[in-house]
Structures are given as structure tokens and as C-alpha cells.
C-alpha positions as CSV (number, residue, x, y, z in Angstrom):
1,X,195.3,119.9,135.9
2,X,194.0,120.7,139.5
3,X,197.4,120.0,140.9
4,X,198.5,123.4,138.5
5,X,195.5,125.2,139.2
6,X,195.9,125.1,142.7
7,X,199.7,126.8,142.9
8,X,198.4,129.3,140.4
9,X,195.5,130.3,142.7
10,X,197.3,130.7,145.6
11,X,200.2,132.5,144.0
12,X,197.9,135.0,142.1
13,X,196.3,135.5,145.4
14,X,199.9,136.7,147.0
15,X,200.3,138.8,144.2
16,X,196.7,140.8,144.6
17,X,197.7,141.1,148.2
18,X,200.9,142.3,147.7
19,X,199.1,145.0,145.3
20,X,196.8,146.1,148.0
21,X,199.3,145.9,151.0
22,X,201.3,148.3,148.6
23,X,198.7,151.0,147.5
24,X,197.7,150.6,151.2
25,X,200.9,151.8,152.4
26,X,201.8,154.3,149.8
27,X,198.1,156.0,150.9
28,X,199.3,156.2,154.2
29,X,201.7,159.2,153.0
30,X,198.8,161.5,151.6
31,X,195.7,163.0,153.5
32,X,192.5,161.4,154.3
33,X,189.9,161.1,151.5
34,X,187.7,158.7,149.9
35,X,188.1,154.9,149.9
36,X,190.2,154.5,146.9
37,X,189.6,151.5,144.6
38,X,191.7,149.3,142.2
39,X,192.2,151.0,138.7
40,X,189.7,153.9,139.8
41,X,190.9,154.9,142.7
42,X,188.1,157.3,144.4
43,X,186.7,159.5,141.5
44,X,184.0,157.1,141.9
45,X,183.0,159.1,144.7
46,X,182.5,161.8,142.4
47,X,180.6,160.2,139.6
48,X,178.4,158.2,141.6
49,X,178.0,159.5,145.0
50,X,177.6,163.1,145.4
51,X,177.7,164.1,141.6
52,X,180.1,166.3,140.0
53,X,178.8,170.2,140.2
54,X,180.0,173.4,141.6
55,X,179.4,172.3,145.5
56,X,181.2,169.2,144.7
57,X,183.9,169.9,146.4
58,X,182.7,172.0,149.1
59,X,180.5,168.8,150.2
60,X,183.9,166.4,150.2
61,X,185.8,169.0,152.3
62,X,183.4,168.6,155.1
63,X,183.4,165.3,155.4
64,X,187.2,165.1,154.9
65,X,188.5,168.4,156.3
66,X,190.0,171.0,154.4
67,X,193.1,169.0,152.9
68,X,191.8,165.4,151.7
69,X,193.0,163.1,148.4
70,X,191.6,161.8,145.7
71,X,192.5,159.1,143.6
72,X,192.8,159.3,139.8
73,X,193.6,155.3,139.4
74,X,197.2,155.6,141.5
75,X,197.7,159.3,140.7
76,X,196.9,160.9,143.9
77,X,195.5,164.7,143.9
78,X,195.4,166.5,147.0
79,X,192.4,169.5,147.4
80,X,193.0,172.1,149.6
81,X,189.2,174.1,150.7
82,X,189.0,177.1,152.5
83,X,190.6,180.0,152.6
84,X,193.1,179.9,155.5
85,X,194.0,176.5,154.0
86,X,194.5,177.9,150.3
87,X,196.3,181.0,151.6
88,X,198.9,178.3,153.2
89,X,199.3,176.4,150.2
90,X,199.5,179.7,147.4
91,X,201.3,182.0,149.3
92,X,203.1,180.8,152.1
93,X,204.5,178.1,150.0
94,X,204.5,179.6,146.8
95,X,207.5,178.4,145.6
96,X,206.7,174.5,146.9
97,X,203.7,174.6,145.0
98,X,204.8,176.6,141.6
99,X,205.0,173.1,139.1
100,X,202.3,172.5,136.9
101,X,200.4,169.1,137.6
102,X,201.2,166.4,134.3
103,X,198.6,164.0,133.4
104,X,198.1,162.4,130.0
105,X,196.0,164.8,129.1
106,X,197.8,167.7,129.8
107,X,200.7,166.4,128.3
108,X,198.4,166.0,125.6
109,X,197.6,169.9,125.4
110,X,200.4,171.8,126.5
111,X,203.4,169.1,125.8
112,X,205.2,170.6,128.4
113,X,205.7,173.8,126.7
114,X,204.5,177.3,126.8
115,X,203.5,179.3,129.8
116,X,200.5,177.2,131.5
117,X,201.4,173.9,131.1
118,X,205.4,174.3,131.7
119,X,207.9,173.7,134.9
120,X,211.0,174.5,136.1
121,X,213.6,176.7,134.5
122,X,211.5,177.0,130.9
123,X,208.1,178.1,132.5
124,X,210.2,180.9,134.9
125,X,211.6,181.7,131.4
126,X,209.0,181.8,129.1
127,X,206.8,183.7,132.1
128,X,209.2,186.3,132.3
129,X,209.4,186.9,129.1
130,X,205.5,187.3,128.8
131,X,205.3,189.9,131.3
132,X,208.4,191.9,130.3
133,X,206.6,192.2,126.7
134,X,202.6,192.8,127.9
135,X,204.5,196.0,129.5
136,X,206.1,197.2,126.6
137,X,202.9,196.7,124.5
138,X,201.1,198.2,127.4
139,X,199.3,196.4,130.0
140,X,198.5,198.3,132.7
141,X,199.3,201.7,130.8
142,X,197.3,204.3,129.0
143,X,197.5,202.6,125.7
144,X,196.2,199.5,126.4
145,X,193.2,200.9,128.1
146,X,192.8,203.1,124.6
147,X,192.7,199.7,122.8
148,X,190.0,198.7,125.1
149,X,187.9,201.3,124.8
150,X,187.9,200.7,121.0
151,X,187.0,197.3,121.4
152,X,184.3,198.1,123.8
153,X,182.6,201.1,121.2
154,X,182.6,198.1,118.8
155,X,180.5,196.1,121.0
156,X,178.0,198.6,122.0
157,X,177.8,199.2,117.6
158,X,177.0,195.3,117.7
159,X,174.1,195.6,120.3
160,X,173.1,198.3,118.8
161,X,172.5,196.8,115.4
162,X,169.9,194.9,117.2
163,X,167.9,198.0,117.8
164,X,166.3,196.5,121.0
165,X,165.3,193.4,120.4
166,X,166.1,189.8,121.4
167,X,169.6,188.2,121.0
168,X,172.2,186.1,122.2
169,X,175.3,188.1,123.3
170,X,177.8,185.1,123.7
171,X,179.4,185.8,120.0
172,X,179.8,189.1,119.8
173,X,181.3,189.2,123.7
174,X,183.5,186.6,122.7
175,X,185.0,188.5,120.1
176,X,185.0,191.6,121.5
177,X,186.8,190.3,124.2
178,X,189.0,188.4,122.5
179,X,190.2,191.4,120.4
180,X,191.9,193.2,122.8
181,X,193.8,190.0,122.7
182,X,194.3,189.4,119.6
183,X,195.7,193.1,119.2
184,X,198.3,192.2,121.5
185,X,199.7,188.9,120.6
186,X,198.9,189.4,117.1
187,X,198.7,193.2,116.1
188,X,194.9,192.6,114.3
189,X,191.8,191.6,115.1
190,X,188.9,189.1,113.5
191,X,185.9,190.4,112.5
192,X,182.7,188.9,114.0
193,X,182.2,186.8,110.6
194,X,185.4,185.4,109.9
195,X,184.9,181.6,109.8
196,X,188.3,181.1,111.1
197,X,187.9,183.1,114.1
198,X,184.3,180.9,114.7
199,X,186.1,177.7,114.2
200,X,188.5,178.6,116.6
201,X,185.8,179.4,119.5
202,X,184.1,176.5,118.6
203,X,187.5,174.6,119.4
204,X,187.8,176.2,122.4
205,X,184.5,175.8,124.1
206,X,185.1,171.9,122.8
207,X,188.1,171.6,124.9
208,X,186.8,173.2,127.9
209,X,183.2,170.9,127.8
210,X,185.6,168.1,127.4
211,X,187.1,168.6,130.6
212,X,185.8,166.7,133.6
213,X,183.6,164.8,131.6
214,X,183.5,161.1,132.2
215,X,185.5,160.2,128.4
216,X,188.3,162.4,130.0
217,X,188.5,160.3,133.2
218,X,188.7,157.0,131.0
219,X,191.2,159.6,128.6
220,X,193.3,160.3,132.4
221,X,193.2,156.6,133.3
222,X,193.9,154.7,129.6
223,X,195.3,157.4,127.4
224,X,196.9,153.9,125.5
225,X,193.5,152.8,124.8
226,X,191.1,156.0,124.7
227,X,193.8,157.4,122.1
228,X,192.9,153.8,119.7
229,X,189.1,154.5,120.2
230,X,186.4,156.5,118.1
231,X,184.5,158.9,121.0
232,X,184.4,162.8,122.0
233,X,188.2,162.5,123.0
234,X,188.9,162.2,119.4
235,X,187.0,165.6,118.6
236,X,188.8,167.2,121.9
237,X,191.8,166.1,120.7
238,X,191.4,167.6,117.5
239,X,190.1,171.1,118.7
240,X,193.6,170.9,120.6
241,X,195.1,170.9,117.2
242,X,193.5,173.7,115.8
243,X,193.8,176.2,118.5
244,X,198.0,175.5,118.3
245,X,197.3,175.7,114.2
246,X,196.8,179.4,114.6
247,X,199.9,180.3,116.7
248,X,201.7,178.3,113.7
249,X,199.7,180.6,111.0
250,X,200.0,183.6,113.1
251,X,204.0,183.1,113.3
252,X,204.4,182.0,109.5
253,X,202.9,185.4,108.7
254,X,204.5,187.6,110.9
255,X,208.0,186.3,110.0
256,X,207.7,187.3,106.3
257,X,207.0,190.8,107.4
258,X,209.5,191.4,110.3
259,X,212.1,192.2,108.6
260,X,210.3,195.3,107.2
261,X,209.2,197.0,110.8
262,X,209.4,197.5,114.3
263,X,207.7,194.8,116.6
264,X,204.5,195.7,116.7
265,X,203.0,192.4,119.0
266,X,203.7,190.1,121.2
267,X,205.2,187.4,118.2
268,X,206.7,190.2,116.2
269,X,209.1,190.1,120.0
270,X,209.3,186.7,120.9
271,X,210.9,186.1,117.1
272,X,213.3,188.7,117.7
273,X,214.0,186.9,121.0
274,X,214.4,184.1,119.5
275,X,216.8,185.2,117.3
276,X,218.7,187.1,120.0
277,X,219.5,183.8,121.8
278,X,220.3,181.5,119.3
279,X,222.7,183.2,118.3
280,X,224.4,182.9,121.6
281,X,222.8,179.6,122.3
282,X,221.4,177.2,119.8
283,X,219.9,175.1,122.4
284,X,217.8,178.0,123.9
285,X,214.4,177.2,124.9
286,X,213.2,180.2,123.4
287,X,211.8,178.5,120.0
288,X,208.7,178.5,117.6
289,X,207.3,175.8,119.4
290,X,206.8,177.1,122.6
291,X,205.9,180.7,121.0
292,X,202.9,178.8,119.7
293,X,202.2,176.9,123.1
294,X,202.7,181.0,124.3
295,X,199.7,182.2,122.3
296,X,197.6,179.4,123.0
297,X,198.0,179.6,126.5
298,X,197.5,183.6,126.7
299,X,195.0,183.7,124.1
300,X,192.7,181.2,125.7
301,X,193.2,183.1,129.5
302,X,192.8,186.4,127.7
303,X,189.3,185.4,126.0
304,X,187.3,182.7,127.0
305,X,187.6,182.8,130.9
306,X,187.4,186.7,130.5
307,X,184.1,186.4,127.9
308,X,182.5,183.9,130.5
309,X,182.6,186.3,133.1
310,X,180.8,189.0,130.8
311,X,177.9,186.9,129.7
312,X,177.2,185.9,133.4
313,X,177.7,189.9,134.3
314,X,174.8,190.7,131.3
315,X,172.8,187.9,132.3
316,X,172.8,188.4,136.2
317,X,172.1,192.1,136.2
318,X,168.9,191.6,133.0
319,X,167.6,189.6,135.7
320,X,168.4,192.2,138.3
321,X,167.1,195.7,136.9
322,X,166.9,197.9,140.1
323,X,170.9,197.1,141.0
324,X,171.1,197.5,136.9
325,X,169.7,200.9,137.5
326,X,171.5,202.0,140.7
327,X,174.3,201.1,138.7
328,X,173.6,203.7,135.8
329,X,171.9,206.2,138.2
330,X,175.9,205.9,140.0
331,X,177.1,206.9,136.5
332,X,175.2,209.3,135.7
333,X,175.4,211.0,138.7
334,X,179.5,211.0,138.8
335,X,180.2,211.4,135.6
336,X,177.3,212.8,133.5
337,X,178.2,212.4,130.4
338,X,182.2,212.5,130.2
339,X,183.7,208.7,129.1
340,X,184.9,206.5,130.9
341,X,188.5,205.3,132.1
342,X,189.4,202.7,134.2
343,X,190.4,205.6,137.4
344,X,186.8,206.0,137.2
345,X,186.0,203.0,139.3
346,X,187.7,204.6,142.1
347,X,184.7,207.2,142.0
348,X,182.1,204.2,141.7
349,X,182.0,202.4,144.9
350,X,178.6,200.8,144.3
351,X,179.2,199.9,140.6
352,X,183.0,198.6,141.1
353,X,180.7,196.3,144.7
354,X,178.7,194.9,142.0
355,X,181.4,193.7,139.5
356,X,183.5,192.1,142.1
357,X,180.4,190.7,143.5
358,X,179.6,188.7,139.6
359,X,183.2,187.4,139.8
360,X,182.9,186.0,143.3
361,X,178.7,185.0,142.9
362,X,179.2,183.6,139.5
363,X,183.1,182.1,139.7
364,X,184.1,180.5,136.4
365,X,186.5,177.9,136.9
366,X,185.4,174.6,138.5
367,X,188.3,173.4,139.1
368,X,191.5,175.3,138.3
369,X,194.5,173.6,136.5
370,X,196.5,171.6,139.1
371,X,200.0,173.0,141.0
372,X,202.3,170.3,141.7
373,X,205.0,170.0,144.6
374,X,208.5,170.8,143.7
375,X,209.4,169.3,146.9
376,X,208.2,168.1,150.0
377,X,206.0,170.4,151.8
378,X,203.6,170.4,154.9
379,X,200.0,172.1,155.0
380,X,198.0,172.0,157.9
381,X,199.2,169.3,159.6
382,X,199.6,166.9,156.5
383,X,202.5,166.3,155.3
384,X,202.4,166.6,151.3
385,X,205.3,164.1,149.3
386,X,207.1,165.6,146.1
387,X,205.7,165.6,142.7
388,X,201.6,165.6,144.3
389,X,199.3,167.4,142.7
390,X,197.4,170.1,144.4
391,X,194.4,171.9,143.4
392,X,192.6,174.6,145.6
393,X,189.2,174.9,145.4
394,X,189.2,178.7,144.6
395,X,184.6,178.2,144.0
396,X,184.7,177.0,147.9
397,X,186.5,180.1,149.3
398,X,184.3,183.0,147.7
399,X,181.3,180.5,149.0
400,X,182.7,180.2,152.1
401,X,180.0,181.2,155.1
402,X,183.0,182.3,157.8
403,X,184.2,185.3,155.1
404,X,180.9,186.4,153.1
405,X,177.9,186.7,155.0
406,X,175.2,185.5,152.4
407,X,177.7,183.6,150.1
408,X,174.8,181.6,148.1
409,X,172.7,185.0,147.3
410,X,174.2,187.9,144.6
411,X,175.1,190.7,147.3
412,X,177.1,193.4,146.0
413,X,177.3,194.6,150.1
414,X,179.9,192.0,150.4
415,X,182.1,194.6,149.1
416,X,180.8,197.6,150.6
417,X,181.1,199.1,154.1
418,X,178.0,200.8,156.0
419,X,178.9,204.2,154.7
420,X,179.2,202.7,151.1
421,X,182.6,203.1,150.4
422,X,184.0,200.0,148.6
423,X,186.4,198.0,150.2
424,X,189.0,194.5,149.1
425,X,188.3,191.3,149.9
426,X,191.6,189.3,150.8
427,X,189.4,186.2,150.4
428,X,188.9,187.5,146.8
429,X,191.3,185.0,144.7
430,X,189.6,185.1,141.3
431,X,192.6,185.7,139.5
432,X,194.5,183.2,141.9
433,X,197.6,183.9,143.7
434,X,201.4,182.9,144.6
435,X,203.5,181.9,141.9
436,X,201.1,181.2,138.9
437,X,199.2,184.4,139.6
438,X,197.4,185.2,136.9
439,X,199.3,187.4,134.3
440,X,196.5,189.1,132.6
441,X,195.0,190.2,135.8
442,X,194.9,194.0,134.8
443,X,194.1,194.0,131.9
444,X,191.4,191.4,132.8
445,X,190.3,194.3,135.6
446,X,190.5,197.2,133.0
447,X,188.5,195.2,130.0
448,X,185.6,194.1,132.5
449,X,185.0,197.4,133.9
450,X,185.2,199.6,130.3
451,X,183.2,196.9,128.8
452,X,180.3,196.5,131.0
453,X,179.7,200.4,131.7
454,X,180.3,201.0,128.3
455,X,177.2,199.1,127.5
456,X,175.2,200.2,130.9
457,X,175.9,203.9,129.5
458,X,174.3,202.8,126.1
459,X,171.6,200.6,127.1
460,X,169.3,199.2,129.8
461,X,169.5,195.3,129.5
462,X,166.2,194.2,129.6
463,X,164.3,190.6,129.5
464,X,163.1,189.4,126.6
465,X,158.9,189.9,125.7
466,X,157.3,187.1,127.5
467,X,159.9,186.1,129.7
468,X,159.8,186.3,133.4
469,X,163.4,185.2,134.4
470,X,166.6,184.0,132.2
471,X,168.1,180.9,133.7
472,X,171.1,181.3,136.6
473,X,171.4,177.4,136.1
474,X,175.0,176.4,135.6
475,X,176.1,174.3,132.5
476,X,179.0,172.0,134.0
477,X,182.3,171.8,132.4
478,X,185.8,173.0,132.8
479,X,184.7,176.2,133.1
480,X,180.8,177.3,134.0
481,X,178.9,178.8,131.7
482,X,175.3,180.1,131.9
483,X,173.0,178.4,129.1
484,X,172.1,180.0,126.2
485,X,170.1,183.2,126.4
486,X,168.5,186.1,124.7
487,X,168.4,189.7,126.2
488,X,167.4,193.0,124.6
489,X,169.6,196.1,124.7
490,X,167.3,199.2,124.8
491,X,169.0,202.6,124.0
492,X,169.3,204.5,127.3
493,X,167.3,207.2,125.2
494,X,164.4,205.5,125.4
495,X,164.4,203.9,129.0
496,X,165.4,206.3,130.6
497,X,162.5,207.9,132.2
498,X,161.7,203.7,133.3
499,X,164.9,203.5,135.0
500,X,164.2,206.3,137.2
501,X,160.4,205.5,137.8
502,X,161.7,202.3,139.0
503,X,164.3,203.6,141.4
504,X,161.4,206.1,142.6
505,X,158.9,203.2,143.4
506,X,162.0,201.1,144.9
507,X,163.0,203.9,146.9
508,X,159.0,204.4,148.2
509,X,159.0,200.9,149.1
């Protein structure tokens, strides 16, 4: 028995250093980063070293420079921090670092279809084709920006219902929001009740909580076990399915009335695409599928994201009443009381500061879906192999102290110049950049302004009785989210004489 034991030993212990002499030499091709580990590789250096929070990254990236790996078991993921260093990566090679990173749980999601989760020659497709249609139902032009402003009257109805006093303003953003939308891709909208439309939002906020979570590393690292195993997976897994449940409902219903009318959405012209092409080619990756993964993809980016950054824009200026009421004073003064169109923030330097400055002081994406190399590329002075993913750290450049002077405090002078007048930020990559720009960034741009001075023409957004301060403290997840809150919307009417005895004292002071 010892004389087989022995052999066994010794050959098992040529094999683990074999194993190690192997991941030690494929490391050598990536960046510097944390010590990576058998089977974990270096998340551990996440989950229990520095904690996994907004700064998370920031912290690595000095310690490691601005282009370091991590380890998801042998799947490495390169970080790029800082601006110069993103800039490089998104714009300079655009092209390199255009594919969309695969991981078991992304394939899980978007099943390589779609617009967000696709590559190659379907994604440039199916992109295309996106954009091509949000022009002809609008984006950018005057009838998009009239569907806005309905949805926006609708929401300052809503608060109003609540005739000043406390409530919670997540729902009725998110559906507000979410109906400009829904009007696009769908041609209707769902009323704040509809149990289907709650279900859905539920699902969504699901999937996003799920993300970065510990049960979605083990998900990343054993899909083939995790996917046998009761847990919160299972739930995230099923939200999945009911967020591609309504593209399928959505397209069942519009293809029994197409043949009766124009297109009037965005799936009334991707079926008629569809149609187009298979005519001519039955193998065309134009398909019902993919239309689904489509209004997944663009209903998600065209809601949640955009909801998020309302509720922090609410909640950071009811903390903040004197740039609140510079804001309204701006307003009034500019535009008495005409409405509003997006041009109009041309003429609002101080109110159009303050915006940007939410977006870039309360960023919502921890950490953005990941790009992948299409081939080898060099960034900084590390060379970068095929087929890597790469995630920028788009929190660390808007915190970065070399570009924004008091990057931890809310300053809307970040975008202002001494004299007042607004100016851009190059360093300003909310809506990201290079090749997987953002596609809903105007319309994102138009529905944030109209929707927010909308309501600061209606109302002053004040604190609840009793309460001193609502809470700035991030809730950590793939996106960040402030945590639940109640404000109260007082009609202008009767704060109005406040406002300006506040701005008075301010002014004295």
C-alpha cells in the first residue's frame, strides 16, 4: 500500500506544479494586479480586503496603477482608471475594444443576442438598425421631446395627488420614465397600477441587486453547480425570464395588428424588417429572438438607469434647498412663465451646472458591462491579449482629483466658469464613449432636463416633518441606488414667498 501511495504523491505533486507553473506563466501576459489564487483567482481581494463599494476600484488603482487584472477563477479582467487611461482604451482603440465581455452569466442574460450583450457582425447589425429606427420615431426631434413633455405633466399630476405631503417618488419616476420608453418600442404606455408593469420593475431591480453580489461570483465561477442549487440565483434567473416574457407578449400582439397600419414603434419596424430580409435571406439575423433581446436591452437602458438618476437628482437637491431655489429663481427669471423645451437649457447655465453635476456626484453604474478585445491591443505600456475583458472604471474618472477640483463634495461650479457661463466636461463620460456609446444619450439628456424643471416649476421639494436630512448613503449593487425615501412636493403657490426669503437671507450672509 505505501509502495502505491508514494508514486501517487509524488506524481500528484508534478501535476499541482505543473498547474501553478502554468497559470504563472499565462499571468505573465496581463497587467499587474492582485495575487491571484487557485479556483478564485483575486476577487478575494475584493470580498475580503478592501470591501466591495463605490471607491473600490479607485483604492486598487493606486496600488496597482491605472491598468491592473483581476482574476475571476482563470478568467482574467483587465480595469482601466483614470481618465487619460479610459480615453486610450474607448476612443483611441474603439474598434479593439467594441466586443462585449461573455461570462456564464451574461450568456445567461443576453444569450448572445440583442444589442447589449452581442458581437461582431449581428451587434453592428442589430445597432444599426436601432438607431436608424429611434430617428424615424424621433429621437432627437421635436416629436420626441412632445412625448416627453406629456410624460413629464403626468408626473407632476402624480405628485400632485399627494397635495404636499410625504411620499416615496421611486414608483411613479420609474414609470414616468419608463413611458417615454415604452411609447417608443411599444406605441403605449402602463399605467402606474398595472400589476404587470410592477412585476416587471420588480424583476428588474432583482437582476440589477443580483449583480456583484457574492451568489453571482459563485454563479461566474460554477454556473454547472449554482444552476442545480436552490439560492437568490434561482430568483435572478427567473426575473431574467420575465423581463424577455414581455418582448415575446409585446411582439405576439403587435403582429396580429400590423397588417392593419403603418408602423407606429419600434417592433411594428423591426417585424417589417424582418420580413424584408427573409425573404431575401432565410438565414438573416434579423429574427423574433433577437427583437425581444432588442427590447430588453433598450428598455432596461431607457428606464431604470435613467429613473436612478432622477430619484438621486429629487433626493440631492430636497437635501439642498438654497441650490433648489437658485435653480427655480434661474427659471423664473428666464422664462417667467412660458414652458419649457429642451433649447431652454442653453439659457440656464446654472440649472443645466447642477444636472451635470448629479450625474457626475451621484454616478449610477458601479461597474459598467465589460468590453472585450477583438484583437490584440496595447494600453499604456501593457500589452492587452485577444479576447480580455476590459472594464473602465467610468465612477473613478468623474471622482478623479487631477480633473474636478472638489470631486467628493456636490459642486455644480465644476461646470461653470467664473463669469457663470456653463461649460463641457471632456472628463464627463456618463453616457460612455467609443463604440458602445450609449444610444439613448439624447433622449436620456432631453427626458432629465424636462422632467426635473417640470417638477421644480410645480413644486419646491421639501423634507419631510421631523426630518433633518434624507440619507446620501449608497445601496450597493449593479447599479447605485439611494435607499428608500419620502419627500414632500409643495405647490410653488404656496412656497413661494419661502423660496425667496431664503435666497434673501443666503444672499445677506
Amino acid at each position: 500500500m505505501v509502495v502505491i501511495q508514494e508514486p501517487l504523491s509524488a506524481l500528484l505533486a508534478i501535476l499541482l506544479l505543473l498547474y501553478l507553473m502554468k497559470r504563472w506563466w499565462s499571468h505573465q501576459h496581463y497587467p499587474p494586479g492582485p495575487l491571484s489564487l487557485p479556483i478564485i483567482g483575486s476577487i478575494w481581494r475584493i470580498r475580503f480586503g478592501i470591501g466591495l463599494n463605490e471607491r473600490t476600484m479607485i483604492k486598487m488603482s493606486k496600488q496597482y496603477g491605472n491598468v491592473f487584472t483581476l482574476w475571476l477563477g482563470d478568467m482574467p479582467i483587465v480595469l482601466l482608471s483614470g481618465f487619460e487611461t479610459v480615453k486610450e482604451g474607448l476612443i483611441d482603440h474603439s474598434e479593439e475594444l467594441s466586443g462585449r465581455a461573455s461570462s456564464p452569466y451574461v450568456k445567461f442574460i443576453g444569450k448572445g443576442k440583442g444589442i447589449t450583450f452581442s458581437n461582431g457582425d449581428l451587434w453592428k447589425q442589430q445597432r444599426r438598425f436601432a438607431v436608424g429606427t429611434m430617428r424615424k420615431l424621433g429621437t432627437g426631434r421635436k416629436s420626441m421631446e412632445s412625448q416627453i413633455e406629456v410624460d413629464a405633466q403626468k408626473l407632476v399630476e402624480i405628485f400632485a395627488r399627494e397635495k404636499g405631503q410625504p411620499f416615496d417618488p421611486a414608483l411613479p419616476i420609474i414609470n414616468s420614465v419608463s413611458n417615454v420608453t415604452c411609447i417608443m418600442l411599444f406605441g403605449h404606455r402602463f399605467p402606474l397600477e398595472d400589476e404587470n408593469f410592477k412585476e416587471l420593475i420588480d424583476a428588474i431591480e432583482c437582476t440589477f441587486k443580483f449583480g456583484g453580489s457574492p451568489v453571482h461570483i459563485l454563479f461566474e465561477l460554477f454556473p454547472w453547480i449554482l444552476k442545480r442549487l436552490p439560492g437568490p440565483h434561482m430568483k435572478a434567473l427567473e426575473s431574467i425570464k420575465i423581463m424577455f416574457s414581455l418582448g415575446k407578449k409585446e411582439i405576439l400582439k403587435h403582429k396580429k395588428k400590423l397588417s392593419s397600419r403603418e408602423p407606429q414603434d419600434f417592433i411594428d419596424h423591426y417585424l417589417l424588417h424582418i420580413e424584408k430580409e427573409q425573404k431575401n435571406d432565410p438565414t438573416s439575423i434579423f429574427d423574433e429572438d433577437n427583437l425581444a433581446h432588442c427590447i430588453s436591452d433598450l428598455f432596461i437602458a431607457g428606464t431604470h438607469i435613467s429613473a436612478l438618476f432622477m430619484q438621486w437628482a429629487i433626493l440631492l437637491l430636497t437635501n439642498r434647498p438654497y441650490i433648489q431655489d437658485k435653480i427655480i429663481k434661474e427659471i423664473d427669471d428666464v422664462l417667467g412663465s412660458s414652458s419649457i423645451c429642451y433649447e431652454d437649457h442653453k439659457q440656464l447655465p446654472y440649472t443645466n451646472a447642477v444636472f451635470h453635476e448629479i450625474m457626475r456626484y451621484r454616478y449610477v453604474v458601479l461597474i459598467g458591462t465589460g468590453r472585450q478585445t477583438t484583437k490584440d491591443v496595447n494600453i499604456g505600456s501593457f500589452f492587452i491579449p485577444k479576447e480580455t475583458v476590459v472594464i473602465p472604471d467610468m465612477y473613478a474618472i468623474l471622482h478623479d482629483p487631477q480633473h474636478w477640483e472638489t470631486p467628493e463634495e456636490f459642486n455644480p461650479n465644476h461646470f461653470l466658469d467664473k463669469d457663470g457661463n456653463f461649460v463641457t466636461r471632456k472628463e464627463f463620460l456618463v453616457f460612455g464613449a467609443g463604440a458602445r456609446l450609449c444610444l439613448g444619450e439624447h433622449m436620456g439628456r432631453m427626458q432629465y432636463f424636462l422632467f426635473l424643471t417640470s417638477l421644480l416649476k410645480a413644486f419646491h421639494l421639501q423634507l419631510p416633518p421631523g426630518v433633518k436630512e434624507l440619507s446620501e448613503e449608497i445601496v450597493i449593487g449593479t447599479l447605485l441606488s439611494p435607499k428608500p425615501h419620502k419627500i414632500c412636493a409643495v405647490p410653488r403657490e404656496s412656497s413661494s414667498k419661502s423660496i425667496q426669503n431664503a435666497i434673501d437671507s443666503e444672499l445677506t450672509n
